[in-house]
C-alpha positions as CSV (number, residue, x, y, z in Angstrom):
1,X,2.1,10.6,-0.3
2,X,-1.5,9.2,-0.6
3,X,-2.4,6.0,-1.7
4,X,-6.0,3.9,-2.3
5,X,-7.3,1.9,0.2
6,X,-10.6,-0.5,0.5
7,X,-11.1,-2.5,3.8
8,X,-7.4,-2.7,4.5
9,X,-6.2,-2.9,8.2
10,X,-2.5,-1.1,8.4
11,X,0.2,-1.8,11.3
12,X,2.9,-0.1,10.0
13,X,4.7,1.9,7.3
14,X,8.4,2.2,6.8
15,X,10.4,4.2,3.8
16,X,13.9,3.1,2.9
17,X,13.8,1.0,7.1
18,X,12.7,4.2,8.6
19,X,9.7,4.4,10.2
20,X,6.9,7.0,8.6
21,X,3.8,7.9,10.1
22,X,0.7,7.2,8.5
23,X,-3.4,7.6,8.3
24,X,-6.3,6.9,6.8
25,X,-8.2,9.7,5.5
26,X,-12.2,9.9,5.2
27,X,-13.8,7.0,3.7
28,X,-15.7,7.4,0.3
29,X,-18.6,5.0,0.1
30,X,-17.3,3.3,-3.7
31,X,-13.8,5.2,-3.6
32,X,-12.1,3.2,-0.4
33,X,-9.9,5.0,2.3
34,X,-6.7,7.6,1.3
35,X,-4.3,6.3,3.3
36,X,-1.5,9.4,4.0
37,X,2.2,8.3,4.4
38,X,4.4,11.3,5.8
39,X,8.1,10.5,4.7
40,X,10.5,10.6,8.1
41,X,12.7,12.6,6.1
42,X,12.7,15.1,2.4
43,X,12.5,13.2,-0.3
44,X,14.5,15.0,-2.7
45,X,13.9,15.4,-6.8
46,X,14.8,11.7,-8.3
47,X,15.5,10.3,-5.6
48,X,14.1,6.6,-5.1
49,X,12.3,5.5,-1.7
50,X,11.2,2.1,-0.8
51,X,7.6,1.9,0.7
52,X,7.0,-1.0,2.8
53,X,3.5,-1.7,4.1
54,X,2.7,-4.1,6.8
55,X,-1.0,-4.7,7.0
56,X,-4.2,-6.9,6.4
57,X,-6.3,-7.6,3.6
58,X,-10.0,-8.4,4.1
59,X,-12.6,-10.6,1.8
60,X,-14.0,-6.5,1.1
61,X,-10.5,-5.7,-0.3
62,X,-11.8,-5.7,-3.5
63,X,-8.9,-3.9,-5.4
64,X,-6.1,-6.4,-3.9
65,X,-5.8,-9.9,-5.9
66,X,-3.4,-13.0,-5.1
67,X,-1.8,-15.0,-7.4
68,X,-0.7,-18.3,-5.7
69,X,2.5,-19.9,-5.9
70,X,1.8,-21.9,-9.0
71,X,-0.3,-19.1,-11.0
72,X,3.7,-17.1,-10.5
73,X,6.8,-17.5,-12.8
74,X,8.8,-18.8,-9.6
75,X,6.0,-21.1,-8.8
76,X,7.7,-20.6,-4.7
77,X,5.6,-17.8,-3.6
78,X,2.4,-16.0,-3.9
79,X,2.2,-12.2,-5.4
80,X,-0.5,-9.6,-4.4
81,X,-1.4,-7.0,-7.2
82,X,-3.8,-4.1,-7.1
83,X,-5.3,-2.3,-9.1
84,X,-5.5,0.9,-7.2
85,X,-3.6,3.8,-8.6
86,X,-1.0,6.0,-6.3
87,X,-2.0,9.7,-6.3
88,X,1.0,11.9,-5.6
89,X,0.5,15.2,-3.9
């Protein structure tokens, strides 16, 4: 799976708690950074897989935007958006 990137700094990538290995691919001057995810196992035809991302956003993340506690219908906890777009392969 490849997903858009701008100025992000990754640490780790997991799929339903598994581990998956991950990388950035080249970086386009306006486009950002393809970051590749390799599943640790096959996903199979409607099957559902939870994507968790541990990184780092940077002032130059220009695609990521917060919402602060009080700007959210909980008014508890913040919520990042982006506006990137996944591109499956």
């Amino acid at each position: 799976q490849v997903l858009d990137t701008k100025d992000l700094q990754v640490f780790k990538v997991t799929v339903n708690g598994q581990d998956a290995k991950f990388c950035f691919g080249p970086k386009h001057s306006f486009k950002g950074t393809p970051l590749e995810i390799t599943f640790p196992f096959e996903l199979r035809r409607g099957q559902e897989a939870i994507v968790e991302i541990s990184f780092e956003s940077s002032p130059m993340s220009s695609a990521l935007q917060w919402f602060t506690p009080e700007q959210t219908s909980g008014k508890k906890h913040p919520f990042l958006f982006s506006q990137c777009q996944v591109k499956l392969t």
